[in-house]
C-alpha positions in Angstrom: -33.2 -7.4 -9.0 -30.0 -9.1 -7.6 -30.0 -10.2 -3.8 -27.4 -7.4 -3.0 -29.7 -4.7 -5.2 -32.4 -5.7 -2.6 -30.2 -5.1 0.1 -28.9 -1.7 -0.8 -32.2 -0.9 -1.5 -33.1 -2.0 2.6 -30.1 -0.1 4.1 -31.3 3.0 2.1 -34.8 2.8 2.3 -35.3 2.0 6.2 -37.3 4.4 8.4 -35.8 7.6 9.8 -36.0 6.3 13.1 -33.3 3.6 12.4 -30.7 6.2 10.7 -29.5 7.0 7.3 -27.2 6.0 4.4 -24.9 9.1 3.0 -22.9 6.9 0.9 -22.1 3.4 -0.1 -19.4 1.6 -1.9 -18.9 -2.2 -2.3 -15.5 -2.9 -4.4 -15.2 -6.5 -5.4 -11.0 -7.0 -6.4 -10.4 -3.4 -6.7 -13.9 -3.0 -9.3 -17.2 -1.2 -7.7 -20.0 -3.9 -7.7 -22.4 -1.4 -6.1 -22.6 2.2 -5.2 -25.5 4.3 -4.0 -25.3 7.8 -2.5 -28.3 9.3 0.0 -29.5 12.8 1.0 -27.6 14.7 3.5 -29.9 16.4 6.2 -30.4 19.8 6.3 -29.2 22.0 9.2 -28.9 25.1 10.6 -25.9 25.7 8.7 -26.9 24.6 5.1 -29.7 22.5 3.6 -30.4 19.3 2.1 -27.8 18.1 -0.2 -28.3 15.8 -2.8 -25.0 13.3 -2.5 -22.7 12.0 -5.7 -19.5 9.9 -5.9 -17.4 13.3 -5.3 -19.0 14.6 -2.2 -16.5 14.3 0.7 -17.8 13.7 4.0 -16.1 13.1 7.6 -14.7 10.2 8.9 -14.6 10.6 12.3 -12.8 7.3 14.3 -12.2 5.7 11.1 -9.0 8.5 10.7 -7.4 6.2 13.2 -6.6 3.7 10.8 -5.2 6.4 8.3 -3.3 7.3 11.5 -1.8 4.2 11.8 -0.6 4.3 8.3 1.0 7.3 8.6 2.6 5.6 11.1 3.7 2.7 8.9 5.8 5.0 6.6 8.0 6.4 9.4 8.1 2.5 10.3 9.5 1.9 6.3 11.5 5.4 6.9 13.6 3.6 10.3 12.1 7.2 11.9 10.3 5.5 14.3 10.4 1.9 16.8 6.8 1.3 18.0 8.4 -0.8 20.3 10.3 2.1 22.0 9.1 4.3 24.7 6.8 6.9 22.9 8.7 10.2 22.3 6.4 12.6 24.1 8.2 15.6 25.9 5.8 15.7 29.3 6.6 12.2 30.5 10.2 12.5 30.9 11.1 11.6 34.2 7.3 10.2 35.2 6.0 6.7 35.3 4.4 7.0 32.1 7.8 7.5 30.3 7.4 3.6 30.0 4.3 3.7 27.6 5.3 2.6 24.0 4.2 3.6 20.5 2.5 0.2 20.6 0.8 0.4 23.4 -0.8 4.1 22.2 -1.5 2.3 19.3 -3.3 -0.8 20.8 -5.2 1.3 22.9 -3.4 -0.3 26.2 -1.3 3.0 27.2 -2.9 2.8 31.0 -4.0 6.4 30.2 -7.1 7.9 31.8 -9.5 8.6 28.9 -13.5 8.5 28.8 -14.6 8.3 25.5 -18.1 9.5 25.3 -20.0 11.1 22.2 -23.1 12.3 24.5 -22.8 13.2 27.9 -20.1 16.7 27.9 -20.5 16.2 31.8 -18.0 13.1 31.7 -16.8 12.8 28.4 -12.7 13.7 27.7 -13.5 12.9 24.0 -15.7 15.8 24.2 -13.6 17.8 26.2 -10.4 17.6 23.9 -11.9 18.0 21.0 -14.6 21.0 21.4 -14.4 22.0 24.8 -11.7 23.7 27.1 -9.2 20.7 26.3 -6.9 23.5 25.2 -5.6 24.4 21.4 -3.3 20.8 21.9 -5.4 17.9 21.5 -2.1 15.7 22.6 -1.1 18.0 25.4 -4.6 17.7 27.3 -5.0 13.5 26.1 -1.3 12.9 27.4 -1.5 15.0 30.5 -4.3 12.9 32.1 -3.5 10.4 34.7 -2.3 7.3 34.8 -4.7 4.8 36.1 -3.7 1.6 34.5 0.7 0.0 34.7 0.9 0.7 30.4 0.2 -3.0 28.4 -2.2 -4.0 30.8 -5.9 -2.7 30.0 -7.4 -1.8 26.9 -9.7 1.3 27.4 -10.5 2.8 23.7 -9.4 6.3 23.8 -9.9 9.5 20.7 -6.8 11.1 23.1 -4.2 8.0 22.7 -4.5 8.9 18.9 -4.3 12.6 19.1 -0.5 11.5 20.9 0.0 9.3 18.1 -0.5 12.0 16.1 1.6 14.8 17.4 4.6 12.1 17.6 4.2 12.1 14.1 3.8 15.7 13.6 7.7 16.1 15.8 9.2 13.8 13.7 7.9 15.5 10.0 8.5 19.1 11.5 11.9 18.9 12.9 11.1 18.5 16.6 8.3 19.1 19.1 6.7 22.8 19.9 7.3 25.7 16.7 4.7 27.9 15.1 1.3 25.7 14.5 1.6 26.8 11.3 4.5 25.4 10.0 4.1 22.4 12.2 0.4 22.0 10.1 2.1 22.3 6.8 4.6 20.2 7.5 2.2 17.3 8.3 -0.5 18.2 5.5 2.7 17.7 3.0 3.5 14.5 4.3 0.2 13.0 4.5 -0.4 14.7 0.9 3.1 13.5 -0.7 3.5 10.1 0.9 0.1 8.7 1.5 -3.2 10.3 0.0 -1.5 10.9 -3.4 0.2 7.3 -4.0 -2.8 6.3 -3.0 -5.2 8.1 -5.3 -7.5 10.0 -2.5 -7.5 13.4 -5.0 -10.8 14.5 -2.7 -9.3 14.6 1.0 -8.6 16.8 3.6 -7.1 16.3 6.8 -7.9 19.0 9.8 -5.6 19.9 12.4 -6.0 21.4 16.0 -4.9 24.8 17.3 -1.2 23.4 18.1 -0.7 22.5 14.5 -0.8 19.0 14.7 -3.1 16.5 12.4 -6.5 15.5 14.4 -5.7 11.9 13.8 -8.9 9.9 15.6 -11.7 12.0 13.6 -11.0 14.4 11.2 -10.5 13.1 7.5 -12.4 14.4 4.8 -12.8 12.2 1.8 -15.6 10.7 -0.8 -16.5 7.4 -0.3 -14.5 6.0 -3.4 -11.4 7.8 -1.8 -12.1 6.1 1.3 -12.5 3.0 -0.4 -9.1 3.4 -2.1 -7.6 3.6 1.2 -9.2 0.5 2.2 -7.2 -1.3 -1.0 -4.2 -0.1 0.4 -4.6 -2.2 3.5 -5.8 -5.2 1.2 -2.9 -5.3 -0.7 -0.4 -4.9 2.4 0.5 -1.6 1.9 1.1 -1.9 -2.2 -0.7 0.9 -4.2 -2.3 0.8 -7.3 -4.6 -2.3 -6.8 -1.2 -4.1 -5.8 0.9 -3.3 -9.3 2.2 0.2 -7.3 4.5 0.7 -5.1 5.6 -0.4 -1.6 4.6 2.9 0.8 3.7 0.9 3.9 5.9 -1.9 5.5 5.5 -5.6 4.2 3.4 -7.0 7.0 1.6 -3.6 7.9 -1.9 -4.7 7.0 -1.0 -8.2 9.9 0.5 -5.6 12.6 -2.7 -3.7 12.3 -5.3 -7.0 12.6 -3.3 -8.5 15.1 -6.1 -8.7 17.3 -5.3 -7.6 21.0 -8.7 -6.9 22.5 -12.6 -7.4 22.1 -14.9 -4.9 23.1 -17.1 -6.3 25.1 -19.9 -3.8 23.9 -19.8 -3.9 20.5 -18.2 -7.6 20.0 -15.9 -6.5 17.8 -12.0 -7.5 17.9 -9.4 -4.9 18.2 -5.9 -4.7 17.1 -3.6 -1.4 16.2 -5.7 1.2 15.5 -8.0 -1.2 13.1 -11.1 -3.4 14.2 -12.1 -7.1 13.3 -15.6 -8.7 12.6 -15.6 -12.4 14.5 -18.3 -12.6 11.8 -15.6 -12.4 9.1 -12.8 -14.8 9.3 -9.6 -12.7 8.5 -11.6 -9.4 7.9 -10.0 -5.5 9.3 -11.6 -2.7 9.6 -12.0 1.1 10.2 -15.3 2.3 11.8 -16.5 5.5 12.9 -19.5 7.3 14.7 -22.9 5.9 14.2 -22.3 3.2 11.3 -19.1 4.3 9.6 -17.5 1.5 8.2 -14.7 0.8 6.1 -14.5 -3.6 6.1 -11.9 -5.3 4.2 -12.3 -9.0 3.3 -9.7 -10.2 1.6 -10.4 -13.8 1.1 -13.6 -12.5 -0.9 -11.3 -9.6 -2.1 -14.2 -7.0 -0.7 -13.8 -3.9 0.5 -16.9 -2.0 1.9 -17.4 1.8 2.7 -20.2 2.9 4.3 -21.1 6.5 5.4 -24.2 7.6 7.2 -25.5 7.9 10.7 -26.6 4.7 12.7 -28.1 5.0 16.4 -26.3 2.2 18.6 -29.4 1.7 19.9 -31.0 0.1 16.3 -27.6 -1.1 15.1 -27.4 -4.7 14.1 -25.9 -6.8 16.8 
C-alpha cells in the first residue's frame, strides 16, 4: 500500500466523533491519482446513501470562488470595473455608495455581517439565508449598517457575496428588480453557457433565492470530479480544457484571486478575493466550505484536491 493509499484510508476510516469523508478527489496535472467516495448519513428526509463519482453534493462557502469567476467573465466582457463603486440601487446617496466591487469581493466592504453557522440568536448568515432575511438575500446583506469606513477591516461575510451576486444577476438580466423568474433564468443561462459548460461541470446546479438572483456564498451542486474541474480552471489561469481550451476568465484571474489581503486569525488561513491560501503551501488557493470542504490548488506540484464531508472545527487539524 502506497503512503497516500494509507492516508485516504485514515481520512475515511477515522471515528465518527471526528467527522466524515463524502467524497475525495486528488488530480495530479489534470489525471486523478486517488478517489474514494463515503456513505452519506441518513436523515429524516432520506436514508443512507451509498456515494459514487456522479453523486452531486453542496458546496456551501466554496460557491464563493465560482462567484468570483463569474465575476471574471464580466471582467473579460468590459461589463464590469471592480475597482468602481459597486452598482447596488440602495446606497445611492448614502456613505456606503463608496464600497467597491473589490472591496465586496475582499471581504473589506465595512458592512455589518455576523457570520455564524450555530447560534440563530446572533447569526445574519443564518438570518439571510433561512430565516426572516426576506425573499432578497442582497437586499437584507446590503441594507445592514455600516460599521467599518469600506477598505479598512476584513470581517468574512455569506451577505457581501449574496451582493456580489445580484450585481451580477442586474448586469445578465438587463437591470436591477423584474420578475424573479426571468432574473433566475437569465443567470442560470449564463453560469450554464459561459462557465460550467466550457468548463465540463455536466452534474451542477446552482440555486437561487426568492428575488431570483444566484445564492452565490453556498449553494452549488456538483460531484466532486466537477468540482475538481473547476479547480483546473483556476490552475490554468482561467484556460479550459487542462490549459489547450479556451480563454473564459481574464489572464491574471487565478493572481487577483490569491492576492492575499487578510489572515484569519482563527483558522490561520490567508485570504484574498473570494479564494483562501494555506501558509502551509507556498503559492497554493483555495475554495473551502462548512466543516472540511476543500477545494486546494497547488500548482507548483500541479495538484488539485477536492474534498467533501463534514469536519467539526473543534477536531479539525490545526
Amino acid at each position: 500500500m502506497s503512503q497516500l493509499e494509507q492516508l485516504v484510508d485514515e481520512l475515511f476510516d477515522r471515528p465518527d466523533a471526528e467527522g466524515h469523508s463524502l467524497a475525495l478527489v486528488i488530480q495530479q496535472g489534470g489525471s486523478i491519482v486517488a478517489e474514494r467516495y463515503g456513505t452519506q448519513p441518513a436523515n429524516d428526509f432520506q436514508p443512507a446513501v451509498e456515494l459514487d463519482a456522479g453523486s452531486t453534493l453542496i458546496s456551501w462557502s466554496m460557491a464563493k470562488s465560482i462567484t468570483h469567476a463569474a465575476v471574471g467573465i464580466l471582467v473579460a466582457d468590459a461589463s464590469i470595473d471592480v475597482d468602481a463603486p459597486a452598482p447596488v440601487v440602495e446606497w445611492k446617496g448614502t456613505p456606503k455608495e463608496a464600497i467597491t466591487t473589490l472591496q465586496l469581493l475582499e471581504m473589506r466592504s465595512g458592512l455589518h455581517f455576523i457570520e455564524d453557522y450555530v447560534d440563530g440568536t446572533t447569526s445574519n448568515c443564518i438570518e439571510m439565508l433561512f430565516g426572516d432575511g426576506g425573499p432578497s438575500h442582497a437586499a437584507y446583506a446590503a441594507g445592514q449598517p455600516l460599521d467599518h469606513e469600506p477598505g479598512t477591516v476584513w470581517n468574512y461575510s455569506s451577505g457581501t457575496t449574496n451582493i456580489v451576486s445580484r450585481i451580477i444577476g442586474d448586469i445578465v438580466s438587463g437591470g436591477p428588480g423584474g420578475d424573479p423568474g426571468d432574473r433566475a433564468a437569465a443567470m442560470g443561462s449564463f453560469l450554464s453557457e459561459r462557465l460550467f459548460k466550457p468548463v465540463g461541470m455536466a452534474t451542477v446546479e446552482a440555486k437561487f433565492d426568492g428575488a431570483g438572483d444566484f445564492v452565490g456564498s453556498s449553494y452549488v451542486y456538483a460531484s466532486a470530479r466537477d468540482f475538481a474541474r473547476f479547480g483546473e480552471l483556476y490552475r490554468h489561469d482561467g484556460v479550459t480544457d487542462l490549459g489547450n481550451g479556451a480563454q473564459i476568465l481574464p489572464s491574471g484571474w487565478t493572481a487577483h484571486a490569491a492576492l492575499q489581503v487578510a489572515m484569519d486569525d482563527e483558522s490561520g488561513f490567508g485570504y484574498g478575493r473570494h479564494w483562501w491560501s494555506w501558509p502551509d503551501i507556498p503559492g497554493s488557493y483555495s475554495c473551502h466550505g462548512y466543516e472540511g470542504q476543500f477545494i486546494v490548488v497547488a500548482p507548483e506540484s500541479e495538484v488539485v484536491l477536492v474534498h467533501l464531508g463534514k469536519t467539526d472545527i473543534s477536531v479539525a487539524p490545526e
